[in-house]
C-alpha positions in Angstrom: -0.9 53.9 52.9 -2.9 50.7 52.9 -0.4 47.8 53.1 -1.1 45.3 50.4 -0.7 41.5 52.3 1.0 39.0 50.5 0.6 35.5 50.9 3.7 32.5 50.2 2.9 29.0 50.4 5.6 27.2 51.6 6.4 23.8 50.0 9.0 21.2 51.5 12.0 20.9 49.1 10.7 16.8 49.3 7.7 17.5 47.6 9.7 19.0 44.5 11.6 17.0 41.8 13.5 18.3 38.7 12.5 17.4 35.1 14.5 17.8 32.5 12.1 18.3 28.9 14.1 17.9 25.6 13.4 18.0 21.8 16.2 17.3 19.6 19.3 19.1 20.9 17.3 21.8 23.2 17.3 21.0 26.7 14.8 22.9 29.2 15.0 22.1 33.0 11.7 22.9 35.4 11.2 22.0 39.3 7.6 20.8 39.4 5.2 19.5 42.3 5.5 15.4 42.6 2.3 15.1 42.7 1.7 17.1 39.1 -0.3 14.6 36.8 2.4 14.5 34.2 -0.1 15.4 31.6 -0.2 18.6 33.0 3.4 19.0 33.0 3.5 17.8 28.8 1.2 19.6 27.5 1.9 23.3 29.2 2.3 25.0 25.9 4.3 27.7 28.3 6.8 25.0 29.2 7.6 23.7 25.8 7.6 26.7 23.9 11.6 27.1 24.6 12.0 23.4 22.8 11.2 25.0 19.5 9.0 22.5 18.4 8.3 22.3 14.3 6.0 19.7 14.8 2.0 19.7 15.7 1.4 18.9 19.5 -1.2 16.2 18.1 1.4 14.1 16.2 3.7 14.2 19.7 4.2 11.8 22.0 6.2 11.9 25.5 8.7 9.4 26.0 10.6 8.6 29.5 14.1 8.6 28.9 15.2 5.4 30.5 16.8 2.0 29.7 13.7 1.3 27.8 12.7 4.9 26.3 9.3 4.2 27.0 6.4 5.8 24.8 3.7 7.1 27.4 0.3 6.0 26.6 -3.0 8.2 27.3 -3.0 5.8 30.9 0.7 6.6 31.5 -0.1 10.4 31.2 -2.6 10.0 34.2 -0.3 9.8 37.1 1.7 11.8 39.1 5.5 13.1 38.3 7.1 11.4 41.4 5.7 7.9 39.5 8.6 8.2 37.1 10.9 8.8 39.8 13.8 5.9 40.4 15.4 8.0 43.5 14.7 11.3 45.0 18.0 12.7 44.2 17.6 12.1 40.2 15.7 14.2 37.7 13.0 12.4 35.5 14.0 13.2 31.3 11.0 12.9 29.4 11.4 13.5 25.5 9.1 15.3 23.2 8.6 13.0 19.9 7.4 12.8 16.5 5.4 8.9 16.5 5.8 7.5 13.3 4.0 4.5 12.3 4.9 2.4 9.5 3.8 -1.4 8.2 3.7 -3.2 5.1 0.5 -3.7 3.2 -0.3 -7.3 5.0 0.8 -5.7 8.0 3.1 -8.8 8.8 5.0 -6.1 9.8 4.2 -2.8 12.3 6.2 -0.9 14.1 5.9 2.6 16.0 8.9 4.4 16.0 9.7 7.6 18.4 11.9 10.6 16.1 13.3 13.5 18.1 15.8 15.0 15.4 14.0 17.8 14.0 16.5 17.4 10.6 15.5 13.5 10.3 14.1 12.4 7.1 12.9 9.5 5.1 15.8 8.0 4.5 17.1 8.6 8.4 14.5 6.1 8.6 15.1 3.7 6.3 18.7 3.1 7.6 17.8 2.1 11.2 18.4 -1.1 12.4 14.9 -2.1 12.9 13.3 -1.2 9.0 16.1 -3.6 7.9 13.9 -6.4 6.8 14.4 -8.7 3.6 13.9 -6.8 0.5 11.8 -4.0 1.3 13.3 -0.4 0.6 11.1 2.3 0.4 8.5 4.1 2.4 5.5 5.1 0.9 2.6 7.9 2.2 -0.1 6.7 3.7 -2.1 9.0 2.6 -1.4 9.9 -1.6 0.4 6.5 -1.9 3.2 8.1 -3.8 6.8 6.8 -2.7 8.8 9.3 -0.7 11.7 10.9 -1.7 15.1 9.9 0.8 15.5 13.5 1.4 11.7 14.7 3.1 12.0 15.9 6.0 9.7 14.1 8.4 8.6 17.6 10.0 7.9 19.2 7.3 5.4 16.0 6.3 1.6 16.8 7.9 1.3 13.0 8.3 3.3 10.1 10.7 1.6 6.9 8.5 3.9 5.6 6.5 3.6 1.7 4.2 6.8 -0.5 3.9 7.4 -1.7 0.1 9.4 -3.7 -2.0 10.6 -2.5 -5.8 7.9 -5.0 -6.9 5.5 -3.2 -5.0 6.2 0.3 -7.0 5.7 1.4 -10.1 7.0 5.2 -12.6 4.0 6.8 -13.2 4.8 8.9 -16.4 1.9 11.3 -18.2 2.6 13.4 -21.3 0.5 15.7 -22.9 -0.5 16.7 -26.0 -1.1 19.9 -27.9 -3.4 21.0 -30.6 -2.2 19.1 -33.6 -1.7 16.0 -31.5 1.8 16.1 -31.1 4.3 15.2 -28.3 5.0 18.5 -26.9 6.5 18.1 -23.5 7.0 15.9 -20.7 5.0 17.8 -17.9 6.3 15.3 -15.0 9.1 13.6 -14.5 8.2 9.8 -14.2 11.6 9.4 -11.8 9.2 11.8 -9.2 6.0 10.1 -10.2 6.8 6.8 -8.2 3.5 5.5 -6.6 2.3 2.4 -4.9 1.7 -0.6 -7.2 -1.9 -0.3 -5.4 -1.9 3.2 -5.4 -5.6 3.8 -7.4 -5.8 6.6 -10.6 -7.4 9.0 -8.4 -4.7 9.3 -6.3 -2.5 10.1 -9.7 -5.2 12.5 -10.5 -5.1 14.5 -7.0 -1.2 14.3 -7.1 -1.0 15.9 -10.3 -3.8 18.2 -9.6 -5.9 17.1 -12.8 -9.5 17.8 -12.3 -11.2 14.6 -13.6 -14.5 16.7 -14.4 -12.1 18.9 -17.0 -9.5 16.0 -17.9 -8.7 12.5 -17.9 -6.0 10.0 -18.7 -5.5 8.3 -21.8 -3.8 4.6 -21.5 -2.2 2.8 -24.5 -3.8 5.5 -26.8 -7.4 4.1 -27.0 -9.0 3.8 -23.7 -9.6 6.4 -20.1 -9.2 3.6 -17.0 -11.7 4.8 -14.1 -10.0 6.5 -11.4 -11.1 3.5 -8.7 -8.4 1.4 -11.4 -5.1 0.1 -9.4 -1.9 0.7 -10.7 -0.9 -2.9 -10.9 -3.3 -3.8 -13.3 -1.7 -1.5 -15.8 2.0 -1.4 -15.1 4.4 -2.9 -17.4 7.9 -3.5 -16.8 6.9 -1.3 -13.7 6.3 1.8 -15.6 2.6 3.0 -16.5 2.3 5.6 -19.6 -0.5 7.9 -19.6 -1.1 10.9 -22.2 -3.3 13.8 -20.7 -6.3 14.7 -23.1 -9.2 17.7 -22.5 -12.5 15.5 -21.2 -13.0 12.2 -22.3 -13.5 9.2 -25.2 -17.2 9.6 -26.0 -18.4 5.7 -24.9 -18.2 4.5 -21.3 -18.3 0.4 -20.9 -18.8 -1.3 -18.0 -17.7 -5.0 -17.6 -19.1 -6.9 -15.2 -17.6 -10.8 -14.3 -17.6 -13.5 -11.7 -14.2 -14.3 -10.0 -13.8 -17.4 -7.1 -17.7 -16.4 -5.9 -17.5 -12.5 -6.1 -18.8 -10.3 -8.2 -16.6 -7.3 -10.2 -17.0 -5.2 -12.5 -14.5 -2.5 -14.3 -15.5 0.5 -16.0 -13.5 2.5 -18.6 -14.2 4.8 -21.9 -13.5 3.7 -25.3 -14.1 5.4 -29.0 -17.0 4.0 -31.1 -14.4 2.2 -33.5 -12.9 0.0 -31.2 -12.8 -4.0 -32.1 -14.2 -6.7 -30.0 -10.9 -8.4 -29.4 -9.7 -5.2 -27.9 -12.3 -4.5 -25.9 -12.3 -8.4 -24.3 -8.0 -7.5 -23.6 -9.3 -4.4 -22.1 -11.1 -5.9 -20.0 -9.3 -9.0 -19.0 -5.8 -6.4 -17.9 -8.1 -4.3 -15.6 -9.7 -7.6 -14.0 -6.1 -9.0 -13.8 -7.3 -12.1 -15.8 -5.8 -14.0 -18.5 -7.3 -13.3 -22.0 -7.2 -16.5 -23.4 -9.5 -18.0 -21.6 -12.0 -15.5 -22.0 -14.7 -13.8 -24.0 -16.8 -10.9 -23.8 -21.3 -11.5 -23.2 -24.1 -8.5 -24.5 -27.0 -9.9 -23.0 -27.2 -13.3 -23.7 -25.1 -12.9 -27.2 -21.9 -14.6 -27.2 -19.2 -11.4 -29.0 -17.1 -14.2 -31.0 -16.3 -12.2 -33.6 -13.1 -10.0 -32.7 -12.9 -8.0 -36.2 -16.4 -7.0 -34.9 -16.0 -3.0 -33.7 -18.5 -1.6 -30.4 -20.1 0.7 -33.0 -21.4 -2.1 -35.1 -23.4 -3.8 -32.4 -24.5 -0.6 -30.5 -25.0 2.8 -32.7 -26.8 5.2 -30.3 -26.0 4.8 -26.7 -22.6 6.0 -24.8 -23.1 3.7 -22.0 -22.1 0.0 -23.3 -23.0 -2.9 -20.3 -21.0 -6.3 -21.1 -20.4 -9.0 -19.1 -17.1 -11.3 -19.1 -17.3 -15.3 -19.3 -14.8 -17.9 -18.5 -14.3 -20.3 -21.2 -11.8 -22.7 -19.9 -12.6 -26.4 -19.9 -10.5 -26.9 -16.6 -9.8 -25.4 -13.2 -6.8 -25.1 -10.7 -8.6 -24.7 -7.5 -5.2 -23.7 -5.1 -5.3 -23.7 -1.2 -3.0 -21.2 1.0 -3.5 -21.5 4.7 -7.6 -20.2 4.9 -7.7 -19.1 1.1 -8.8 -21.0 -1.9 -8.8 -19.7 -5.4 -10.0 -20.7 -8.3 -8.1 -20.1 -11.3 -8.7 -21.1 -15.4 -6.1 -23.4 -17.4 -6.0 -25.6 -20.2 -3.4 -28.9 -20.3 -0.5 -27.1 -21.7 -0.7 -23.9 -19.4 2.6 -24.1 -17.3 2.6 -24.7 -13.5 4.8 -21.7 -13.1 2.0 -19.3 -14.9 -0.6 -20.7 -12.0 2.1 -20.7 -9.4 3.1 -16.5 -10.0 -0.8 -15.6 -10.5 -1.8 -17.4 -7.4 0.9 -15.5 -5.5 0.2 -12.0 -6.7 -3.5 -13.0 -5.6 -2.3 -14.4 -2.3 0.2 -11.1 -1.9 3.0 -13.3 -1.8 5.7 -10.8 -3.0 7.3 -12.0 -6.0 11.1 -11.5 -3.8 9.6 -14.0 -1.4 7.8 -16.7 -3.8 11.3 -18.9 -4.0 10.4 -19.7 0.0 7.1 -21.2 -1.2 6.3 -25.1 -3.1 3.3 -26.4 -4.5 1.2 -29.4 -4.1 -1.0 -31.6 -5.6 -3.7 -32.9 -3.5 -4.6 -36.1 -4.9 -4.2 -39.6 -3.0 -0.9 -38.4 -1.7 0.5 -35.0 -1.3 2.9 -34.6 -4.5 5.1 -31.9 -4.8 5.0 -29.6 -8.4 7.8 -28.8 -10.4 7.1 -25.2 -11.6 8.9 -26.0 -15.0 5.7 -29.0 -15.4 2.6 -28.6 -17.1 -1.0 -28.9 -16.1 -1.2 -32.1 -18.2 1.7 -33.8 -16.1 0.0 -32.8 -13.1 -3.4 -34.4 -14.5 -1.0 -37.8 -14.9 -0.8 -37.4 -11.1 -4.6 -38.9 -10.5 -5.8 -41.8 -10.4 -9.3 -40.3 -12.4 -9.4 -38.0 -15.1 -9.7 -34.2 -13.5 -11.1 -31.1 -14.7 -10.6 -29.4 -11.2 -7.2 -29.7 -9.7 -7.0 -29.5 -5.7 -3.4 -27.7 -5.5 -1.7 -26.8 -2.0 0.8 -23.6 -1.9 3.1 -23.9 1.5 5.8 -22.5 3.0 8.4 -25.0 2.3 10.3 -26.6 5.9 13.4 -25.6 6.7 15.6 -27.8 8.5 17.8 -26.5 11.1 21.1 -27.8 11.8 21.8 -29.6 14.8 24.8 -28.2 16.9 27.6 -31.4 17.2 
């Protein structure tokens, strides 16, 4: 009988190091080569198949469980097992993890947090030490911008992206809908699970809600369909937006087009034939985030000054309507903050504290933080505002008359105490 030779390499018990692999309680111990890249070590599906993970290998990362838990980057992944190694006789931890990354919308703040606890959730999240900042208090998806419930579990979530927001920065979506003889039926969702984003658009409602906006749209106020590219924000009031689902759409679709600090925008929505003028112009001025008063709707190169007026009066036969939105303020507040400058309509009685809260939305300065903030006056001397004054006190404040006021928003200097 032929003999079968087998062959053993032998390795010196110095070339071999234990490693200890670990996701949430589950601990699995290997002896490896240390010279094993350790990327070769991580991502042997053999080896961490006894860790149970619930989580996709692609949203991992490894972390070396040390004094600093230190996330290993693509670089760190690259080099042998042994590099990890403090002293010959100690095993090297590394930790499987879930990365999430969350920041707020002006990504002031960023952070990347490592999560091995299978069972963590949103709010796990929310209560450590580091998400602790100022007023912010929810976490929002990345993805659907809808605000996440305290209880989701992070592994059961197919992102890791999350945003940081304040209650200003949410809003209750609620949407009702209607049956055959146009009354109230039922509430089909529950506006306290309808919680979105302030800048959360309508088509991420629409996908949310799974409303196909070829079969369906959403009717606002009762007499007009917003375009699904519409924010949240410029609808909300009191932080709740109202919608009422309807089968298709209103039969005339008006675009708005205006000119706002040098840009161009335009708007778009649907509208019924009997709609006034007036209406149309406060339409238009909320989804442009504008203050009605100071302006008026342009067809061509007619002036629509007549509010009692209604769409089907000045166009009969076409469902496509093309206006144009002027400013008709005799004076501007042109406001500076750091590398921005706005410019934004007034009249002498408009109050300082109207400017000062637009500016700041504009700016993104959360209304929570705006008491941290003080405006100027940029005339001969910098003078500071009272909010409570109006733009006619602040014209009393130059030496010639103004129609254009230079105004300065700054962070206002806080003086430390010196120690005795």
């Amino acid at each position: 009988m032929e003999t079968i030779p087998t062959i053993i390499d032998c390795i010196s018990q110095d070339a071999i190091i234990k490693v200890i692999l670990s996701y949430d309680t589950i601990k699995e111990t290997v002896f490896t080569l240390k010279s094993l890249p350790v990327c070769d070590l991580l991502k042997n599906e053999s080896l961490l198949k006894p860790l149970e993970l619930d989580i996709s290998p692609r949203d991992c990362v490894r972390v070396l469980e040390d004094k600093n838990n230190q996330i290993l980057s693509k670089e760190d992944m690259q080099q042998s097992v042994n590099f990890y190694s403090v002293s010959d006789d100690q095993s090297i931890h590394f930790r499987i993890c879930l990365l999430i990354e969350i920041s707020t919308y002006d990504k002031t703040l960023e952070m990347q947090i490592p999560i091995s606890d299978r069972n963590a959730t949103i709010g796990h999240l929310l209560r450590l030490p580091e998400m602790k900042h100022d007023s912010y208090k929810y976490l929002a998806s990345s993805q659907t911008q809808q605000v996440m419930s305290e209880n989701q579990k992070l592994s059961d979530l197919n992102e890791t992206t999350f945003i940081l927001v304040t209650e200003n920065e949410t809003c209750c979506v609620s949407i009702e809908t209607l049956n055959e003889s146009l009354s109230v039926t039922s509430v089909t969702r529950n506006m306290a699970h309808q919680q979105f984003t302030i800048y959360a658009t309508l088509a991420a409602v629409y996908k949310q809600n799974n409303i196909d906006p070829e079969q369906q749209h959403l009717l606002y106020w009762n007499d007009f369909v917003p375009s699904i590219k519409t924010q949240l924000n410029t609808l909300q009031e009191n932080s709740l937006v109202r919608f009422t689902l309807i089968n298709g759409n209103l039969p005339i679709g008006v675009q708005v087009s205006t000119i706002l600090n040098d840009e161009q925008y335009a708007i778009e929505f649907h509208c019924k034939p009997e709609i006034k003028i007036e209406r149309l112009c406060q339409i238009a001025c909320k989804l442009l985030n504008v203050k009605n008063e100071f302006y008026q709707l342009k067809m061509d190169d007619c002036i629509l000054d007549d509010n009692e007026i209604s769409l089907n009066e000045i166009v009969s036969d076409s469902p496509d309507i093309q206006l144009h939105l002027i400013c008709t303020a005799v004076m501007r507040s042109l406001i500076k903050y750091e590398d921005q400058t706005i410019t934004l309509p007034c009249n002498q009685e408009t109050l300082v504290s109207t400017i000062f809260d637009e500016a700041c939305s504009i700016f993104c300065i959360t209304k929570e933080h705006t008491q941290v903030y003080e405006l100027y006056a940029l005339g001969a001397d910098q003078t500071q505002i009272e909010l409570d004054m109006t733009i006619d006190d602040i014209c009393d404040l130059f030496v010639e008359k103004q129609t254009t006021l230079p105004l300065l928003i700054t962070k206002k200097k806080i003086l430390k105490k010196q120690s005795k």
